[in-house]
Structures are given as C-alpha cells and as structure tokens.
N, C-alpha and C positions, 0 to 999 in steps of 0.2 A: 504494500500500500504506500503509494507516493505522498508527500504530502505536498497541497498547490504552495507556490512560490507566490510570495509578495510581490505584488506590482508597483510599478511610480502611480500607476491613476490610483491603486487602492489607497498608498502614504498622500495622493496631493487631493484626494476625495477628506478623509481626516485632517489634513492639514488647512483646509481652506475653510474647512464649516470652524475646527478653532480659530482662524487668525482673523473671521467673520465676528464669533463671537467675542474673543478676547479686544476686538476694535484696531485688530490690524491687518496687512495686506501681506500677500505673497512678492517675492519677488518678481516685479515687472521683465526683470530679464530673463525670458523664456529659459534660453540656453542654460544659466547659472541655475536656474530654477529646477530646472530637468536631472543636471548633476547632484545637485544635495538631497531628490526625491531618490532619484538612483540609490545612493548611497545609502539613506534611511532603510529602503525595501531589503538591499542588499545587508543590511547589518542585521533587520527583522529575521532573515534568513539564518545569517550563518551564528546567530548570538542568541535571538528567541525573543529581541524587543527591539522598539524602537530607537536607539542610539543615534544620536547627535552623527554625522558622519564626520564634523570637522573637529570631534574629540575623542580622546584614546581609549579604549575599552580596557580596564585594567584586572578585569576577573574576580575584584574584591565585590560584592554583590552591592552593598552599604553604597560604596565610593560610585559604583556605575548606574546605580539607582540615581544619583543628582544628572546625569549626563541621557534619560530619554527623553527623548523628543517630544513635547518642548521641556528644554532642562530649564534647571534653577534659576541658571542665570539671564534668560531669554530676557525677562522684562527689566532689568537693569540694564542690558547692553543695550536694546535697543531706547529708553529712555536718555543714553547718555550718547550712543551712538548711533540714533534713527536706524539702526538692523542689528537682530544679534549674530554672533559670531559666525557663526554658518551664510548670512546670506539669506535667508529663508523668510523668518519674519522681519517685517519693514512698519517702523511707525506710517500711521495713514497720513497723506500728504493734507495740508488744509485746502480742502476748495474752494473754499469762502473766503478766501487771502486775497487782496490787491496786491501784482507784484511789480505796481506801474512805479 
C-alpha cells in the first residue's frame, strides 16, 4: 500500500485559506512561490509534517515542533520585515495608500 504524496496545490490550498485568514498574502512571485510550496510538500513527505523548507530539520521533536509551517517566528518577521523568512507569507500591501 503506497501512500499519496503531498502536493504544492495541496500545501498552497492550506497555505492560502491561513494567510487569508491570518490577514496576509502569498507571495506575489509565482516562481518563489512555487519553490517554498515545493519544499513544504517535499518535507511533508520525507519528515511527516509541514516544515518550514528555508529551516533545518534537527530531529529533536521539541526544537522542530517551532519550525512547521507556519512557524513561530512567521508573524514577527514579517511585522519587522513585511515577509517571513521563507518568502511565503507577505504583510498585505495597503490599498487605500496614496502613493502620489
């Protein structure tokens, strides 16, 4: 009995209805987008959760437990740096801004 393999639409299906409801946005850059979905599926796969792809999976259960998708630190990076560290979630831009 095989079991199905994680896809990017199944990680960007969950990833979109959170960054929906958390009040933020995906990455506009398709391509960058595509890669860190990649990675997410492919770590679902070979680890048995959602992992962060641009952080190290260290086998301590405790320690990689702060590092799934979305980790700990998501809403401080992108509060300080409009995206967290992966690229993935993006503060929402204001659309009601004048940028004359």
């Amino acid at each position: 009995m095989s079991e199905r393999k994680t896809t990017k639409e199944d990680v960007h299906s969950w990833t979109s209805r959170y960054a929906d409801k958390a009040g933020y946005m995906l990455n506009p850059d398709e391509e960058m987008r595509e890669l860190v979905l990649e990675g997410i599926a492919k770590n679902k796969d070979t680890h048995g959760k959602n992992y962060c792809p641009c952080r190290i999976v260290t086998g301590d259960e405790i320690e990689d437990k702060k590092i799934i998708c979305p980790c700990i630190y998501h809403k401080g990076e992108i509060e300080t740096d409009g995206s967290c560290h992966c690229d993935l979630f993006f503060k929402k831009e204001d659309e009601d801004t004048d940028e004359d």
